[in-house]
ZALUMMAR-15262 format. One record per residue: x negated, y, z of N, C-alpha, C, O in turn; residue number from 0. Coordinates in steps of 0.001 Angstrom, whole numbers. Example, Ala and Ser with C-alpha at 12.3 -4.5 7.8 and 13.67 -1.06 7.14 Angstrom:
<nu -13190 nv -5690 nw 7800 cau -12300 cav -4500 caw 7800 cu -13200 cv -3300 cw 7800 ou -14236 ov -3319 ow 8465 num 0>
<nu -12850 nv -2250 nw 7080 cau -13670 cav -1060 caw 7140 cu -12900 cv 30 cw 7870 ou -13409 ov 1138 ow 8039 num 1>
This chain:
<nu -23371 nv 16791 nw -2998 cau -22456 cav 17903 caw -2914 cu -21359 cv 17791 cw -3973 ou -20195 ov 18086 ow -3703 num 0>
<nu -21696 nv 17410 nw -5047 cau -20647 cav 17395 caw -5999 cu -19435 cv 16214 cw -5919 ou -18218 ov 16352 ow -6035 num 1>
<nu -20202 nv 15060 nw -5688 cau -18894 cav 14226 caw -5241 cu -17940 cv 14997 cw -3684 ou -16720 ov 14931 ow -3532 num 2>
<nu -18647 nv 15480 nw -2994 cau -17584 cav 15933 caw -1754 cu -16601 cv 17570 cw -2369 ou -15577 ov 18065 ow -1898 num 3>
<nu -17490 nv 18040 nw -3605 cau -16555 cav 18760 caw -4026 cu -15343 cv 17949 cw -4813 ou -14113 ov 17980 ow -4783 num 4>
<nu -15932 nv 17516 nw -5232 cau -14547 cav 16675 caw -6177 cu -13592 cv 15485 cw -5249 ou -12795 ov 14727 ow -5803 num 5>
<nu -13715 nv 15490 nw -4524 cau -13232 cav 14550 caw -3440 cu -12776 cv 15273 cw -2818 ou -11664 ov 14832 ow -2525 num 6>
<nu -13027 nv 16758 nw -2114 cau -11904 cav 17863 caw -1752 cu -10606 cv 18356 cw -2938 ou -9447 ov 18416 ow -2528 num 7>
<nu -10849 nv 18605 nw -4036 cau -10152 cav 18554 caw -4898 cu -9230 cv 17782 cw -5171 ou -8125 ov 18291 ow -5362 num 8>
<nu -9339 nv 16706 nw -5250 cau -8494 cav 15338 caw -5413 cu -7699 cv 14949 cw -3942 ou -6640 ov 14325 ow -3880 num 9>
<nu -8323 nv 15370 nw -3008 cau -7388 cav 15283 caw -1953 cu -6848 cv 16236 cw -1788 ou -5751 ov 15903 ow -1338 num 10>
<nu -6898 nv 17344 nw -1863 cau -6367 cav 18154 caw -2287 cu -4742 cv 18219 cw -2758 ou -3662 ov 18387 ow -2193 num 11>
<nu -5341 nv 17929 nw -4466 cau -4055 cav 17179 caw -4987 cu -2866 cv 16661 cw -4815 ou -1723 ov 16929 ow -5186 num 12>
<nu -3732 nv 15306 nw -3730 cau -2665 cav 14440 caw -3247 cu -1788 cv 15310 cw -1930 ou -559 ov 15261 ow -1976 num 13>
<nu -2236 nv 15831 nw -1162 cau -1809 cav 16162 caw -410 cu -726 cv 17191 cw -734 ou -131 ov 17445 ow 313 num 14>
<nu -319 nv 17763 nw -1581 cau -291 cav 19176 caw -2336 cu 422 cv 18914 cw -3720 ou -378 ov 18895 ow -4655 num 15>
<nu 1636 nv 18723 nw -4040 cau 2266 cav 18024 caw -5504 cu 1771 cv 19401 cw -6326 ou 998 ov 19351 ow -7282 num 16>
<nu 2491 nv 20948 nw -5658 cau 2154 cav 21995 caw -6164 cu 698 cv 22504 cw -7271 ou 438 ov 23124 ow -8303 num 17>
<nu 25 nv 21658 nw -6079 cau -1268 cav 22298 caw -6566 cu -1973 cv 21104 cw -7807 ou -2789 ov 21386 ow -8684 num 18>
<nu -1381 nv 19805 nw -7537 cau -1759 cav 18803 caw -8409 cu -916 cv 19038 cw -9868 ou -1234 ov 18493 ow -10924 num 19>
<nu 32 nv 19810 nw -9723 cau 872 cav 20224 caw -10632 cu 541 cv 21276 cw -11667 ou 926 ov 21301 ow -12836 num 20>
<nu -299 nv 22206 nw -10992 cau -757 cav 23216 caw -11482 cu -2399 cv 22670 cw -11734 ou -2843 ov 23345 ow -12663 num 21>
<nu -3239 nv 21888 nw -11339 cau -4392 cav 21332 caw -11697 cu -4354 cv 20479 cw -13293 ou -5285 ov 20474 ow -14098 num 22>
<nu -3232 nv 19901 nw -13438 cau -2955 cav 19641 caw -14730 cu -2445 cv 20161 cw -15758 ou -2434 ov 19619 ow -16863 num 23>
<nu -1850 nv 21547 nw -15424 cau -1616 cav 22309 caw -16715 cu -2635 cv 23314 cw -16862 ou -2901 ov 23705 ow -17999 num 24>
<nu -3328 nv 23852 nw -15725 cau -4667 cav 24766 caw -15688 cu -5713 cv 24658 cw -15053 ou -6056 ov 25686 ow -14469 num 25>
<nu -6153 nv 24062 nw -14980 cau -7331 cav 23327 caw -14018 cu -8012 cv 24717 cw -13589 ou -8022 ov 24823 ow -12363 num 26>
<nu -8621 nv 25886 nw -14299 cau -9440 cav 26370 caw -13895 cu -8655 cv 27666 cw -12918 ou -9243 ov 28210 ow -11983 num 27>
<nu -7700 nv 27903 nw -13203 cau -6349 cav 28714 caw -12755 cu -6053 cv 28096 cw -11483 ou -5918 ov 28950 ow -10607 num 28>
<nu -5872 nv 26641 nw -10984 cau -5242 cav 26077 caw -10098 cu -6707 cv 26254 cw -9163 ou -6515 ov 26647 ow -8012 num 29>
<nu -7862 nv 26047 nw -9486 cau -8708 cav 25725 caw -8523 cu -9742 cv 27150 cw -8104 ou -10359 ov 27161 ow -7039 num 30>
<nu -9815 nv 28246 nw -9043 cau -9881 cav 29500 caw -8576 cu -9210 cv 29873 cw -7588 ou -9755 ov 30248 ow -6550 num 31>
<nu -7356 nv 29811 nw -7819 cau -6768 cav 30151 caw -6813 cu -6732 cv 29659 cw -5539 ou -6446 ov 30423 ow -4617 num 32>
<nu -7086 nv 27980 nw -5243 cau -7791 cav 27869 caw -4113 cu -8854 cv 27789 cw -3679 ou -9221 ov 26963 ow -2843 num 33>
<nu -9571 nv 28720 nw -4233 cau -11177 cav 29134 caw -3433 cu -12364 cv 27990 cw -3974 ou -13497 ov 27959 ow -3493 num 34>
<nu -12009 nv 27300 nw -4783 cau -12881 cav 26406 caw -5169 cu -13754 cv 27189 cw -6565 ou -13341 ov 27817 ow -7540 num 35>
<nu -14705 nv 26918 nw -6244 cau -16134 cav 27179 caw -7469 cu -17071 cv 26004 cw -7618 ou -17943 ov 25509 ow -6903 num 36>
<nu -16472 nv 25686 nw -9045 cau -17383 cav 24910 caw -9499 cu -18130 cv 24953 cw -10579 ou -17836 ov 25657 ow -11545 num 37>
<nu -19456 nv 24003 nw -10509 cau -20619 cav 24512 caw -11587 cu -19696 cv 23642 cw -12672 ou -18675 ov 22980 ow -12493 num 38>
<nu -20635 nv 23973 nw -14109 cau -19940 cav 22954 caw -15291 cu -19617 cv 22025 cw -15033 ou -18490 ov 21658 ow -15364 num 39>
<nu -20519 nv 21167 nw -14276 cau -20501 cav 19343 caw -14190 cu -19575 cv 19272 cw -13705 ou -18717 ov 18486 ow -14109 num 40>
<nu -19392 nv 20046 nw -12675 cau -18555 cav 19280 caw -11851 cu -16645 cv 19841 cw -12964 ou -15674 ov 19085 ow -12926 num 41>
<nu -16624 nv 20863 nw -13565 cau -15656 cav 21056 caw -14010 cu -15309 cv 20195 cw -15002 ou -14154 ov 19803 ow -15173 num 42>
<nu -16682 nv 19730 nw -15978 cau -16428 cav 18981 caw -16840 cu -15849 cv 17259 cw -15905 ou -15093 ov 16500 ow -16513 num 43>
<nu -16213 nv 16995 nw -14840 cau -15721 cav 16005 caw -14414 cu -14221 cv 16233 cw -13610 ou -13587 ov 15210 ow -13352 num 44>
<nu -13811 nv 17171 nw -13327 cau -12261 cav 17945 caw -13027 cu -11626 cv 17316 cw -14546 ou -10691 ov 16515 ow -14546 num 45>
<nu -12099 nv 17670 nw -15464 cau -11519 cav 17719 caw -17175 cu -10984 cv 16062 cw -17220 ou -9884 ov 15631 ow -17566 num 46>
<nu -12043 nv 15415 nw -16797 cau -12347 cav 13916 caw -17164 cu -11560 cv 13211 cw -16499 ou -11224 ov 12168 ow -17061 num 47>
<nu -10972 nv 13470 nw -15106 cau -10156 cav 12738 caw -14269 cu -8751 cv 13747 cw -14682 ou -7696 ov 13303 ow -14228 num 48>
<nu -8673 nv 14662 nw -15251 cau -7145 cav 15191 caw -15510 cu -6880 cv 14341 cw -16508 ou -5930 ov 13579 ow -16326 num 49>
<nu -7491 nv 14269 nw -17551 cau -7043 cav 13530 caw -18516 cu -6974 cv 12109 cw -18776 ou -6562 ov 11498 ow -19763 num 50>
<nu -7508 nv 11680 nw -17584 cau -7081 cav 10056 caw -17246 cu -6319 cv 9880 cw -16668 ou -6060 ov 8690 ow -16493 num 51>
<nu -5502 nv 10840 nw -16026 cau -4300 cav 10980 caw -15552 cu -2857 cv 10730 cw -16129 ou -1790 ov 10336 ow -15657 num 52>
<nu -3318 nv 11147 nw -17398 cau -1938 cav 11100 caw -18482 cu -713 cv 11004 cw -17696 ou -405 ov 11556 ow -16639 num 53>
<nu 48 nv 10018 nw -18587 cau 1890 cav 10524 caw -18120 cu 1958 cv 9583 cw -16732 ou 3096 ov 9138 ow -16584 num 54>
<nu 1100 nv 9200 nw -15758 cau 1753 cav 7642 caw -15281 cu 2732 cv 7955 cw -14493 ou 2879 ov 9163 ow -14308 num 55>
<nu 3762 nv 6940 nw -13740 cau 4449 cav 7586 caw -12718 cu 4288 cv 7778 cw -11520 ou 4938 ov 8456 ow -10724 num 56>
<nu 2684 nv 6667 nw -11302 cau 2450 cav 6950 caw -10007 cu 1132 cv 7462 cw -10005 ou 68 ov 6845 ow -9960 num 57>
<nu 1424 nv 9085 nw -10078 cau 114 cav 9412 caw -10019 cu -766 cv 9943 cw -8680 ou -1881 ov 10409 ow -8443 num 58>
<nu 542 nv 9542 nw -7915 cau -507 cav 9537 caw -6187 cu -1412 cv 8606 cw -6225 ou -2558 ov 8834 ow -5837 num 59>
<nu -929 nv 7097 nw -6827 cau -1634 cav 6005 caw -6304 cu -2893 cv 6400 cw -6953 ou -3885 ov 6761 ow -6320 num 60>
<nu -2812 nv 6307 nw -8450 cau -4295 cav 6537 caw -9306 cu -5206 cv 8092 cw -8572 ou -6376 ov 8356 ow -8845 num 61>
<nu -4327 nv 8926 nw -7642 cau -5537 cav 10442 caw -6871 cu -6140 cv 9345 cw -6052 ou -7287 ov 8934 ow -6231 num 62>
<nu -5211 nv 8831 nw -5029 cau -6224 cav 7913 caw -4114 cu -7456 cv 6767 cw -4225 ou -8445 ov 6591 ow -3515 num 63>
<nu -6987 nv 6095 nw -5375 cau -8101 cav 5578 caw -6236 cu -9474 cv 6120 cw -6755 ou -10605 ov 5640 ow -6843 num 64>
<nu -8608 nv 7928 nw -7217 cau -9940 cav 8578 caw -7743 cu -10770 cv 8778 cw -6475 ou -11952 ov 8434 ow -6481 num 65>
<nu -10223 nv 9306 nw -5412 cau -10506 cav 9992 caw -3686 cu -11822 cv 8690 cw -3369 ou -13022 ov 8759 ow -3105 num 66>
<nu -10947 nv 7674 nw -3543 cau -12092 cav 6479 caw -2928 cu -13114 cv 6336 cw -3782 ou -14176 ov 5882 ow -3355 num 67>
<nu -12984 nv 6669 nw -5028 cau -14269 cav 6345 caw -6143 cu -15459 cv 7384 cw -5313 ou -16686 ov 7291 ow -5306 num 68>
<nu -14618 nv 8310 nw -4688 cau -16025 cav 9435 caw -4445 cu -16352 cv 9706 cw -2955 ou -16801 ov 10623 ow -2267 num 69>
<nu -15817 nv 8216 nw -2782 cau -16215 cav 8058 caw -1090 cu -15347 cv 8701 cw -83 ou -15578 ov 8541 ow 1115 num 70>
<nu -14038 nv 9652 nw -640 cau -13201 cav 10337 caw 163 cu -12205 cv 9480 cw 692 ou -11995 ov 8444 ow 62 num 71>
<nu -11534 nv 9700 nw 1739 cau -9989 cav 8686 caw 2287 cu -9454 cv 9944 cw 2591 ou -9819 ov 10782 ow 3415 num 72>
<nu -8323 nv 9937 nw 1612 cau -7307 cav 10814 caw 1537 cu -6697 cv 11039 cw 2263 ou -6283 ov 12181 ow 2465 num 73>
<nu -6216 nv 9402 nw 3372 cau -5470 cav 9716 caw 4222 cu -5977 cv 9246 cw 5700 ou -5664 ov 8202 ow 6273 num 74>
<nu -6724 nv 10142 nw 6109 cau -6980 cav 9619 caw 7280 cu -6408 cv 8632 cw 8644 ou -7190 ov 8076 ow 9414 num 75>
<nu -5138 nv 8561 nw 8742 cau -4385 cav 7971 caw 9356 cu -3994 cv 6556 cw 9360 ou -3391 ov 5871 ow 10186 num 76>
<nu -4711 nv 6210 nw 7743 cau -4042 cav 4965 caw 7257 cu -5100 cv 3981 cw 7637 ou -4942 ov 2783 ow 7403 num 77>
């Protein structure tokens, strides 16, 4: 369960600049407001992939990377 939560999240993200935008300045603010509840772990692992995020410029490529680490395909089509 927890990887398909965090794998909704992250696709999420990608799909969504807004909300990936607001996941990195408030994580717990951005993901309340979309209906997501998560236990510690899984927040403390929200924490862990924001901040490996840092400045890059492509930070679609590194969501889809994270998406596949947790078994998700972001983009179904592809």
């Amino acid at each position: 369960m927890r990887n398909e939560m965090i794998g909704a999240i992250v696709r999420r993200a990608i799909e969504h600049p807004e909300f990936r935008k607001r996941l990195v300045e408030n994580p717990q603010d951005a993901l309340t407001s979309h209906g997501f509840a998560l236990e510690d772990s899984e927040m403390a692992e929200i924490e862990r992939i924001r901040t490996s995020m840092g400045d890059s410029d492509d930070t679609e490529k590194r969501l889809v990377s994270i998406a596949e680490e947790y078994g998700v395909r972001p983009r179904p089509n592809e």
